[in-house]
Each structure stands twice: as structure tokens, then as C-alpha cells.
C-alpha positions, 0 to 999 in steps of 0.5 A, a space after each residue: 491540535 487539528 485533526 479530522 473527526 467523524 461521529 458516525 460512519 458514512 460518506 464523505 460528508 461524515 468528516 470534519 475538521 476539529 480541535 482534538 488533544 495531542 498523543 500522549 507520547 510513551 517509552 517506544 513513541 516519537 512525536 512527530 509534526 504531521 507535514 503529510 499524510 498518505 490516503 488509503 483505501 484503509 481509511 475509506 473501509 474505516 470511515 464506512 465503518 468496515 472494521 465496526 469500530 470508530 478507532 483503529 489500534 492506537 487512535 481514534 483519528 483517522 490515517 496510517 501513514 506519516 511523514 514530517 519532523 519529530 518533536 520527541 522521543 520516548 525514552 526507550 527510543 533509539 536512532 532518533 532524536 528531536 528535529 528528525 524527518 520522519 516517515 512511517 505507518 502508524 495504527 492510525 492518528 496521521 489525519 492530525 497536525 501531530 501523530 505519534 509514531 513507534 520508532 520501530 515503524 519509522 524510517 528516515 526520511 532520505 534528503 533528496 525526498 521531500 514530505 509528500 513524497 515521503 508520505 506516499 511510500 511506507 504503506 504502499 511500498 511495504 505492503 508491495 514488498 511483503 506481498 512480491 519477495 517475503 511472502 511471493 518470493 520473487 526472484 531475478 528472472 521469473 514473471 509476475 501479474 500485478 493487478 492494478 498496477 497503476 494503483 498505489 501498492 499495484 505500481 509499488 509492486 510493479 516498481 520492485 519486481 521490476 528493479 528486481 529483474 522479474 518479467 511485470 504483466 500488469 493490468 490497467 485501464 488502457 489510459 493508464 498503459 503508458 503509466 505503468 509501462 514507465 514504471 516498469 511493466 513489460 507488459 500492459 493489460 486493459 482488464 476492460 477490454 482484454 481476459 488477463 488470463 489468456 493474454 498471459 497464456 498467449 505470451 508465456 507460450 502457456 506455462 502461466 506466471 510464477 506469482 499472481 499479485 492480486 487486489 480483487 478476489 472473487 471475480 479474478 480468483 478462478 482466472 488467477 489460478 489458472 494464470 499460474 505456471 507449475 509452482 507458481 504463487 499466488 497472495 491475495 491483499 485485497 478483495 475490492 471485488 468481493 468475496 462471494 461464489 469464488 470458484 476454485 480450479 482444484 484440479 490445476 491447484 493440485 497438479 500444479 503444485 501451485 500455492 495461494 497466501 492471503 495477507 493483510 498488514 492492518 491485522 498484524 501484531 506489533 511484532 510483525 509490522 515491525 518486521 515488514 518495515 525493517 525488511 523494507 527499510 533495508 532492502 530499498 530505502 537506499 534505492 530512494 534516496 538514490 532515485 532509482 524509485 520514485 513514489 508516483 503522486 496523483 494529487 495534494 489536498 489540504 487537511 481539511 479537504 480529506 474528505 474531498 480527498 477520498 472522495 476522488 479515490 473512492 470514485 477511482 479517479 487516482 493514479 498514485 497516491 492522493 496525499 494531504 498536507 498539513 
């Protein structure tokens, strides 16, 4: 099959299509013809070398997220069967014609959505929904700040706590305003020209957020803190900002009784993932099929031009989700 490669770490150019076998299918595992594949911020960390290893859990080829038609089924597998559209995250293996899939991480694929679409929901909108309601805890009427909210997992998360009922401060360049205004921010943030700290301070009369949603780290963390209403939550699921000299308002995190909960979905265990899809699934999967919620798609490319690609995500060019199709 065809899948892209690369022999060393590096940029864009280090990608390359090429012949590879197929998965070997195991008990838990549906075999799936590839028809999309979601590009992630993961899959730039990995071809950098980041993660300081050529695979990442269960394939050396690159990609976490699928969507297409199973072709088999193990035989511990249940729900499933040969000729089934399929969606899901994989520990990498989705940059290939065919990828492999436990059946615990897989969702069907609801009619009215077609392959792209489908490939542009399960990584960003789980993760979204772990971070806002499992771990955050939102709830119906509270008041959230989603950083990059015209982002992949930034506009999942403002498209949940929105179909939540919670008050969306989000934070976007100004061209993207009108953007993550329809997907259901009340309230539109240009972190270029504007302190997204006193603009929460000035429309909240001063008691802050219940929830902080942040993908930055270190430039963002001392301001999130003190973005925060008494009680309030902040999870932190990136650091594209970095992590050094990270201030740390001790004062306003004790009186507040405030709470601040780290995540990342790469490093969990089988188990956990397994969990994180199924809350999903149950929760919104319903609201897909529905079109009560939509995955927002930046741009298609073909396989081959993955690392064309990422190339546009690594120079923040998108707005929703880049995705291949194969």
C-alpha cells in the first residue's frame, strides 16, 4: 500500500510517499481503506522529532486520525463488520491507504457526513470535550475563554460549550471574528491587539470565567490565572507558547480556590482513550448526524501532498482543519 515515509526528522521536505506493507490486523482491530485523514498539530511535533522517536504507539507511519470503509474485523471485535464507514483516532498509521483501528476507538460514521468531514472531527472534538465537560466541568450557564478558538480543537471546544448553553469568550486574530462568532462565541477576542485578561475583567464586571481552555502555556499562564472567577478551572492542552519563566499568581490561586489540570490525549493508556471516545460518542455523536454540529474544513489535499500540508498548518494559515484524502 501507499503510505508517506520519512527517514529522519525535519521539515517539510523530509516526507515522501512510498510503498509499505499493510497492518497486520489483531483480535480488538478493524482494518479500514483509508478515505481521509485528519492533519494535526501531533503529526508536525512528530516529523520534527519531538516525541524522539520515529513511531508513535501502534505505527511507524505518521497520522491519528481516520476516516473510510472497514475491510476487516478481528475476531474480538464487536458492533462492526466488513463494508462499515468508520471514524476514529488511531496511535498513528492514518497517512496510509490502509490503517488499522481498535474497534473501542471507532465511531460510525453518521449518513448525512461524508469522509472528509468525518476526518476532521474525532481528534479535535474529543480532545475538546474532555478538556470542556470530563476534566473542566462545564456546566449550563457558566462562562468559558477558549484560546484559539478559530483553531481545530479551539472551535470544537467553542462549538460544545456553546450547544452546552455556557457564555464563549474566545480568542482570534480579528480576520477570524466573524468565524468563531458563528460557531458560537458570544464573545470575540483579537489576542494581537487586545489583553484577553482585561477584556474578560471589563465584561464579567471583574469576577473572571469559570473555565480557561488554553492551548499556549507560559506567555498566557499568569493572565489565565487571573481571567479566572472564585472556583474557576483552568486545563491547560498545549504549550505552543512554550514553557519557560511561567509566572505563577500563587496569591489569586489560593484565595480563589481556583483549580489548574494539565491533559494530553497522546500520552494516555489504551484504557483511557477508550474512554474519552466512548463519552464522546454518546454524548454528540447524535448531534452530527443531526447537523446541530459541523466540523469546520480549511483545505483538502491529496496523500502525496502531506507535507504541502502541514506546511500550511505549521505557517498558521488554517482555519479548521487541513485534511487528506486518499
Amino acid at each position: 500500500m501507499k503510505a508517506i515515509i520519512f527517514d529522519q526528522f525535519g521539515t517539510t521536505d523530509v516526507l515522501k510517499i512510498g510503498e509499505v506493507p499493510e497492518p497486520v490486523l489483531r483480535s480488538h482491530d478493524l482494518l479500514v481503506r483509508t478515505r481521509a485523514a485528519g492533519v494535526n498539530r501531533a503529526d508536525l511535533t512528530h516529523r520534527r522529532g519531538g516525541y524522539g522517536r520515529p513511531d508513535f504507539g501502534d505505527s511507524t507511519i505518521m497520522g491519528l486520525e481516520i476516516a473510510g470503509d472497514v475491510i476487516a474485523v478481528g475476531d474480538a471485535v464487536q458492533g462492526f463488520a466488513v463494508g462499515d464507514r468508520v471514524m476514529g483516532i488511531v496511535g498513528g498509521g492514518a497517512y496510509a491507504e490502509v490503517a488499522r483501528i481498535d474497534h473501542r476507538m471507532a465511531m460510525p460514521i453518521p449518513d448525512s457526513l461524508d469522509y472528509v468531514q468525518a476526518a476532521a472531527i474525532t481528534e479535535v472534538f474529543v480532545t475538546a470535550h474532555e478538556a470542556l465537560i470530563h476534566l473542566g466541568r462545564l456546566k449550563v450557564g457558566e462562562t468559558v475563554l477558549v484560546h484559539a478558538g478559530a483553531g481545530g480543537v479551539g472551535g470544537a471546544a467553542v462549538q460544545l460549550a456553546h450547544a452546552l448553553g455556557a457564555t464563549v469568550f474566545a480568542t482570534a486574530q480579528a480576520s477570524a471574528h466573524d468565524l468563531v462568532r458563528q460557531l458560537g462565541a458570544d464573545h470575540a477576542i483579537d489576542y494581537e491587539t487586545e489583553d484577553f485578561a482585561e477584556v474578560v475583567g471589563r465584561l464579567t464586571s471583574g469576577r473572571g470565567v469559570d473555565l480557561v481552555l488554553d492551548f499556549i502555556g507560559a506567555p498566557y499562564f499568569e493572565r489565565n490565572v487571573n481571567a479566572l472567577d472564585f472556583g474557576g478551572r483552568l486545563v491547560q492542552i498545549g504549550i505552543m507558547g512554550g514553557v519557560e519563566d511561567a509566572r505563577i499568581p500563587l496569591e489569586r490561586l489560593l484565595y480563589r480556590h481556583l483549580q489548574i489540570i494539565g491533559t494530553v490525549m497522546k500520552s494516555r493508556t489504551q484504557d483511557v482513550k477508550h474512554g474519552m471516545s466512548r463519552r464522546f460518542k454518546e454524548r454528540w455523536l447524535p448531534e452530527f448526524a443531526s447537523g446541530s454540529l459541523k466540523p469546520v474544513i480549511d483545505s483538502t489535499f491529496p496523500l502525496a501532498q502531506a507535507g504541502a500540508a502541514q506546511q500550511r498548518m505549521e505557517d498558521g494559515l488554517n482555519v479548521g482543519k487541513i485534511v487528506l484524502t486518499i
